[in-house]
LOFI-162467 format. One line per 5 residues: for each residue x, y, z of N, C-alpha, C. Coordinates in Angstrom, 3 decimals, always signed. Layout:
BEGIN
X,Y,Z,X,Y,Z,X,Y,Z ~ ...
***
This chain:
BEGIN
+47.797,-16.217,-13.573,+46.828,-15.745,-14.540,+45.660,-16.712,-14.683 ~ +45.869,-18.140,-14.628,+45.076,-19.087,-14.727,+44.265,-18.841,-13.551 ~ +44.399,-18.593,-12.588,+43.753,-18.296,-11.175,+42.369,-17.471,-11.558 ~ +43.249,-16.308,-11.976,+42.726,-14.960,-12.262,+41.287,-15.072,-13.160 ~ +41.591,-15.580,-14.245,+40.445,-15.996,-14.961,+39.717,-17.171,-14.481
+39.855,-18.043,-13.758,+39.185,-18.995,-13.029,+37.958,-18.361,-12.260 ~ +38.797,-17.682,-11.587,+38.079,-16.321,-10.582,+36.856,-15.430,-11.379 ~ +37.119,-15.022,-12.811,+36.321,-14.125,-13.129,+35.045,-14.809,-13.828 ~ +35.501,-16.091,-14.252,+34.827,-17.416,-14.659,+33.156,-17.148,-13.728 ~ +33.902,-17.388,-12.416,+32.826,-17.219,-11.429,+31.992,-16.267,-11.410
+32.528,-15.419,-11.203,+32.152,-13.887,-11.175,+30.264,-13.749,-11.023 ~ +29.926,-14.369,-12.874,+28.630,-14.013,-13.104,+27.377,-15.351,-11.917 ~ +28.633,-16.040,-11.358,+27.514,-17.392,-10.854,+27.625,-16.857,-9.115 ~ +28.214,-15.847,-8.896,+28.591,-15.140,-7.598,+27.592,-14.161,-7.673 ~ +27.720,-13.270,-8.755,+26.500,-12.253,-8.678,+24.751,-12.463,-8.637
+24.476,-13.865,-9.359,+23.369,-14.650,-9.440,+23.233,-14.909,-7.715 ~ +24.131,-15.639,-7.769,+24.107,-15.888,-5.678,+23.405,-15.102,-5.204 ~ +24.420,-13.493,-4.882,+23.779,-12.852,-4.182,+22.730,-11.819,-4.372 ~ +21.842,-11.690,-6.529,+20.627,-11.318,-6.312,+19.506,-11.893,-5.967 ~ +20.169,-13.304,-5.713,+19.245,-14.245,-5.532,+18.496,-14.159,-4.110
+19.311,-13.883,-3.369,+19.851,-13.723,-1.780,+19.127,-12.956,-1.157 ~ +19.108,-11.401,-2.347,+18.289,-10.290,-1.346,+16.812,-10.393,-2.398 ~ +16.499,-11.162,-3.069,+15.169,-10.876,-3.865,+14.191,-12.123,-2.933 ~ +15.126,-13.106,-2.672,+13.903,-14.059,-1.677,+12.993,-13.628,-1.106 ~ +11.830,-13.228,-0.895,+10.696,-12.542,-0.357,+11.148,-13.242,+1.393
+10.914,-12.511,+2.330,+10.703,-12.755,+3.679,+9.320,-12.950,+3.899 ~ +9.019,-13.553,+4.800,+7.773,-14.007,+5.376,+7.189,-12.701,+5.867 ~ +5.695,-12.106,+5.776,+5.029,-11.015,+6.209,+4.549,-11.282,+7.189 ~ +4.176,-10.323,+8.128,+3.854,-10.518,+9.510,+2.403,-10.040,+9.364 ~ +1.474,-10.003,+9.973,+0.239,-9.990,+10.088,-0.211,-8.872,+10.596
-0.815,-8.156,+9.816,-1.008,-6.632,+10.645,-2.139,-6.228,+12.050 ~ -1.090,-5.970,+12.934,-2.009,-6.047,+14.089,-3.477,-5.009,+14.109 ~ -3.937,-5.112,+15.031,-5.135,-3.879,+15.208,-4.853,-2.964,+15.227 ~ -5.349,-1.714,+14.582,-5.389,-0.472,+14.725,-6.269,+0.009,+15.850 ~ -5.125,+1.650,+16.652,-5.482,+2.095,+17.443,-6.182,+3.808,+17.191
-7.217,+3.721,+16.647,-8.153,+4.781,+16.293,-8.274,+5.680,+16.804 ~ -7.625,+6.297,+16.874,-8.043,+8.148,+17.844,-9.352,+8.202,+18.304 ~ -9.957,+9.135,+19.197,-11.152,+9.411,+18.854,-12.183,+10.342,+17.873 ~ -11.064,+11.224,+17.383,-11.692,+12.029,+16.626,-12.137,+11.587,+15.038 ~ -11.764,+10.489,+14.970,-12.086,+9.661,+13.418,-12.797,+8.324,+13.800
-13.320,+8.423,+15.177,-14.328,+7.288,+15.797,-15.448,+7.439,+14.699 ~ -15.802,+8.497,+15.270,-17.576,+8.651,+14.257,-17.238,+9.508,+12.735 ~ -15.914,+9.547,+12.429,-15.974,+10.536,+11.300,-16.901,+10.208,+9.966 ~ -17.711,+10.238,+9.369,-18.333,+10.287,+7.933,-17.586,+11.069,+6.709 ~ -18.222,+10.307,+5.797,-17.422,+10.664,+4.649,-18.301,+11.842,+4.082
-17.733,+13.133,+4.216,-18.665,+14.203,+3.755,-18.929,+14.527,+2.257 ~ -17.923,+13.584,+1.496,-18.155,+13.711,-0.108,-19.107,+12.467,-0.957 ~ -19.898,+12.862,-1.488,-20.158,+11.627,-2.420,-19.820,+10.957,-3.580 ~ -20.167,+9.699,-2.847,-19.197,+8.755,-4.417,-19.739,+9.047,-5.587 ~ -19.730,+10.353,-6.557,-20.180,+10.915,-7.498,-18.753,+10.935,-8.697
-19.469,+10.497,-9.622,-18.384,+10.138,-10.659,-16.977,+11.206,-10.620 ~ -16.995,+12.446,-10.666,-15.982,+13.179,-10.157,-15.130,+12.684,-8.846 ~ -15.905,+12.142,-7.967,-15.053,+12.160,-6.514,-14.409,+10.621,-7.327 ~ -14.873,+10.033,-7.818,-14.124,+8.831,-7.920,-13.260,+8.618,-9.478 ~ -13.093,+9.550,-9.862,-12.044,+9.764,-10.663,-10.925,+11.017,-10.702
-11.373,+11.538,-9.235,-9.893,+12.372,-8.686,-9.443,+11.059,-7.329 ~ -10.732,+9.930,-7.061,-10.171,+9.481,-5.790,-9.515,+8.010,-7.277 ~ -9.231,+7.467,-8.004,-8.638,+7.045,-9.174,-7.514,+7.272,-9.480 ~ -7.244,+8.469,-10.069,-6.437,+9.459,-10.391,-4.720,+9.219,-9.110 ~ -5.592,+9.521,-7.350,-4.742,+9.391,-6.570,-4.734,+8.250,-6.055
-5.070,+7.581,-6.637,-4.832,+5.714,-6.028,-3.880,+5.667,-6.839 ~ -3.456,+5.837,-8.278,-2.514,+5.515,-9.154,-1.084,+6.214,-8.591 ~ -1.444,+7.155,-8.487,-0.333,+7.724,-7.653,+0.222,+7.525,-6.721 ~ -0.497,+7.568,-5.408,-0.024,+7.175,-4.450,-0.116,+5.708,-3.461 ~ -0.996,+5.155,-3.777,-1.636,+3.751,-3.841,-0.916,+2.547,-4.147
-1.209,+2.483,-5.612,-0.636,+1.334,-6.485,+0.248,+0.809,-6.042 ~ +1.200,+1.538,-5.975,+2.767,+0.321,-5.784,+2.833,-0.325,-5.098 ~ +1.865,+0.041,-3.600,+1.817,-1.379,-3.005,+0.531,-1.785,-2.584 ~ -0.482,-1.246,-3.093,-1.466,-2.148,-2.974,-2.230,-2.562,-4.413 ~ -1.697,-2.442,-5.517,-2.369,-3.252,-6.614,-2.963,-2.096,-7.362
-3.070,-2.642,-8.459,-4.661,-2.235,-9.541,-5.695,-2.339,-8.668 ~ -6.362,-3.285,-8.052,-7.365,-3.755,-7.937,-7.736,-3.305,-5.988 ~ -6.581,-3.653,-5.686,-6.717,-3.001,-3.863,-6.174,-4.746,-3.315 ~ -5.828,-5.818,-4.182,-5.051,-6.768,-3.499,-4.208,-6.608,-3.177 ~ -3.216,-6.241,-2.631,-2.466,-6.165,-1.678,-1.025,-6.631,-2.602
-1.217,-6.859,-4.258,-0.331,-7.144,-5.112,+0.511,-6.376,-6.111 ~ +1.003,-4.783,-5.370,+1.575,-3.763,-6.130,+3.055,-4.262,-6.148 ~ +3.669,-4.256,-6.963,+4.979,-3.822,-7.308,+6.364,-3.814,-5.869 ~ +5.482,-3.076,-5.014,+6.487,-2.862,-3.882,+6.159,-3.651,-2.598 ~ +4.812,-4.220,-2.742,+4.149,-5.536,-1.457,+4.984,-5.812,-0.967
+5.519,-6.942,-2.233,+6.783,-8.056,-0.806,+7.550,-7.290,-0.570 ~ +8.409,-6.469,-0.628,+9.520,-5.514,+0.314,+8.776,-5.125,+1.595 ~ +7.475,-5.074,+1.841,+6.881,-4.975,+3.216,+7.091,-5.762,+4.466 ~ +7.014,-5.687,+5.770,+7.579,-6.263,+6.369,+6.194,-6.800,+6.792 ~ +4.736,-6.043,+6.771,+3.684,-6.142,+6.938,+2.657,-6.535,+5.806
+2.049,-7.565,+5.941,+1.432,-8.122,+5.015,+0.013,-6.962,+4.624 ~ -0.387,-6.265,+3.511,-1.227,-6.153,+3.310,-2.542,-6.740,+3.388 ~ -3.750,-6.058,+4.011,-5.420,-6.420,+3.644,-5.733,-6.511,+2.334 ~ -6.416,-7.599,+2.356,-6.969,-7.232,+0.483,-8.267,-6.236,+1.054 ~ -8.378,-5.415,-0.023,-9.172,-3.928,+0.149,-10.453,-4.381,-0.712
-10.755,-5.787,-1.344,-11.593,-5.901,-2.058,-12.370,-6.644,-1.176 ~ -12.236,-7.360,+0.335,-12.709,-8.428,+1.216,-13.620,-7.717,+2.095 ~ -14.633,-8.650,+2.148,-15.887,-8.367,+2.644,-15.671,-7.601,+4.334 ~ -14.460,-8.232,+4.867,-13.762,-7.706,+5.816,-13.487,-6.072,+5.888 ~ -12.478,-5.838,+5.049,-12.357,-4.336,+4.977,-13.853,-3.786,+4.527
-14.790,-3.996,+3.626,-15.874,-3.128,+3.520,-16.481,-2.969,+4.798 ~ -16.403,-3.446,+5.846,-17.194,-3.366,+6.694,-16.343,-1.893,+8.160 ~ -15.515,-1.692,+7.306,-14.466,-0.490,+8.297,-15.302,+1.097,+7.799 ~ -15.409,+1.269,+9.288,-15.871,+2.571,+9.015,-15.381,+3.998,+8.576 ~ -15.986,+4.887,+7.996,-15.000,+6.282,+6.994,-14.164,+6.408,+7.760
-14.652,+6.624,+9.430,-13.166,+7.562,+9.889,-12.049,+6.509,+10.175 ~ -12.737,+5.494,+9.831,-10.944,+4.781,+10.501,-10.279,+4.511,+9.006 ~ -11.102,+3.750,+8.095,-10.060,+4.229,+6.533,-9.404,+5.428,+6.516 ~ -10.251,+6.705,+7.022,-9.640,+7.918,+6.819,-7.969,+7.410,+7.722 ~ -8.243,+7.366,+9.155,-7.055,+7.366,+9.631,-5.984,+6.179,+9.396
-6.398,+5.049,+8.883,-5.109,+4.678,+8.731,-4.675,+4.807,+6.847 ~ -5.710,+5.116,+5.877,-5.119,+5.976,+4.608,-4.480,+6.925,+4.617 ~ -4.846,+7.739,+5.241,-3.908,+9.556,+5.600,-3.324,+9.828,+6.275 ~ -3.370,+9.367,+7.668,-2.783,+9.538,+8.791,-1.436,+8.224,+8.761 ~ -1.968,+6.811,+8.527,-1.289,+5.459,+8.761,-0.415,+5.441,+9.771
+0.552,+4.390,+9.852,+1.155,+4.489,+10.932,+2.261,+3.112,+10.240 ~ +3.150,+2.434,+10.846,+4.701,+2.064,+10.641,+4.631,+2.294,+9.310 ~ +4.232,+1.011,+8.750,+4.855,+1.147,+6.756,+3.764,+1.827,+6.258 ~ +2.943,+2.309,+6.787,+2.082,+2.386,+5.849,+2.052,+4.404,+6.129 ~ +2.521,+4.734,+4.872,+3.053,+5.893,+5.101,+1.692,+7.539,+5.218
+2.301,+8.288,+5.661,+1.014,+9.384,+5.710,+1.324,+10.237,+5.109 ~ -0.183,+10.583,+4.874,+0.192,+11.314,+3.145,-1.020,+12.680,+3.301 ~ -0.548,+13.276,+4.703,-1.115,+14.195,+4.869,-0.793,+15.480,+4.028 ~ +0.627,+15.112,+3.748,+1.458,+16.561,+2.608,+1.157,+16.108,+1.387 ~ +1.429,+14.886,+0.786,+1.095,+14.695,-0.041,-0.442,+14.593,-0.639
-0.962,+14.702,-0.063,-2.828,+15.108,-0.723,-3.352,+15.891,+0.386 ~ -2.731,+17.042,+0.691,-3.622,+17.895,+1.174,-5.028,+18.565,+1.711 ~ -5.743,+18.243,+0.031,-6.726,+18.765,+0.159,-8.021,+17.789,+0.768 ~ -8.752,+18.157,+1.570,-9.601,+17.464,+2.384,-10.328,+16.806,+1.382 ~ -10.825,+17.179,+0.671,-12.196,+16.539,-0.029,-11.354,+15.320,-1.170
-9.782,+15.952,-1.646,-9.680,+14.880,-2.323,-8.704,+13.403,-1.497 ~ -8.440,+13.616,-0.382,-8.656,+12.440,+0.975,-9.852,+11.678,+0.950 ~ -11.063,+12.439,+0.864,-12.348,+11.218,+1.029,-12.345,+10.705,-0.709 ~ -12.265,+11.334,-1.599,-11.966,+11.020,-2.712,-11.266,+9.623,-3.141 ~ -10.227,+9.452,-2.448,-8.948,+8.484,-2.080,-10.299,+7.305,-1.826
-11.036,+7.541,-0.639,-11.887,+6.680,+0.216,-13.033,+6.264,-0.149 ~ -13.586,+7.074,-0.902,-14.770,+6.854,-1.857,-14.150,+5.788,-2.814 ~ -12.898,+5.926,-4.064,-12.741,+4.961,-4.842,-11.930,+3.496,-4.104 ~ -11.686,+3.731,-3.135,-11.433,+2.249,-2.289,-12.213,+1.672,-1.710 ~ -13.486,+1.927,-1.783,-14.907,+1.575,-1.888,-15.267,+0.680,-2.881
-14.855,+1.133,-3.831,-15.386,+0.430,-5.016,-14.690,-0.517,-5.560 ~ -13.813,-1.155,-5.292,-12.263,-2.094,-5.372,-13.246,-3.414,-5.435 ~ -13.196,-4.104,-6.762,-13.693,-5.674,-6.250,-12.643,-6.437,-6.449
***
């Protein structure tokens, strides 16, 4: 019996162990280059960043966005470190310089973690919507 409770003694410094174990963040790997179709080579953004487009493209950043890329488009949502791929910050002079159709394709289309959300936002105009308010991310 003395065992027994010795044993359960432990218990709570065993369970600490091993949330400890799987919450350690792993090291992120660096996201390689994207390979751009051609049909989103020259694509333009056919909607304008007009207060409507950027509070339905708002609206679906909270939704589908956020958790892992932030409030803000740092790369600091909720679900980041479980990535195996390190997020872009979306506020860096770097990403502003990516053109509509390739945001388009790797926002909607994406590719390993970064999931496509062609079912999930359907509608064309509120896709550039999405792209218009990740524009505006400082």
């Amino acid at each position: 019996m003395k065992k027994f409770n010795a044993l359960m003694a432990l218990m709570p410094i065993f369970a600490s162990l091993m949330l400890f174990a799987f919450t350690i963040p792993q090291e992120q790997k660096k996201p390689g280059p994207w390979d751009i179709p051609e049909k989103y080579q020259k694509m333009k953004n056919p909607i304008p960043d007009d207060a409507a487009s950027l509070r339905t493209g708002k609206m679906l950043w909270g939704k589908y966005c956020k958790a892992c890329h932030g409030n803000t488009g740092k790369g600091d949502g909720p679900k980041a470190a479980q990535l195996k791929t390190a997020l872009i910050d979306l506020t860096s002079a770097e990403f502003k310089k990516i053109p509509d159709g390739h945001l388009y394709y790797m926002s909607i289309i994406g590719r390993d973690e970064m999931t496509n959300f062609e079912s999930e936002i359907p509608d064309e105009d509120d896709r550039w919507a999405v792209i218009n308010y990740m524009k505006t991310l400082k």
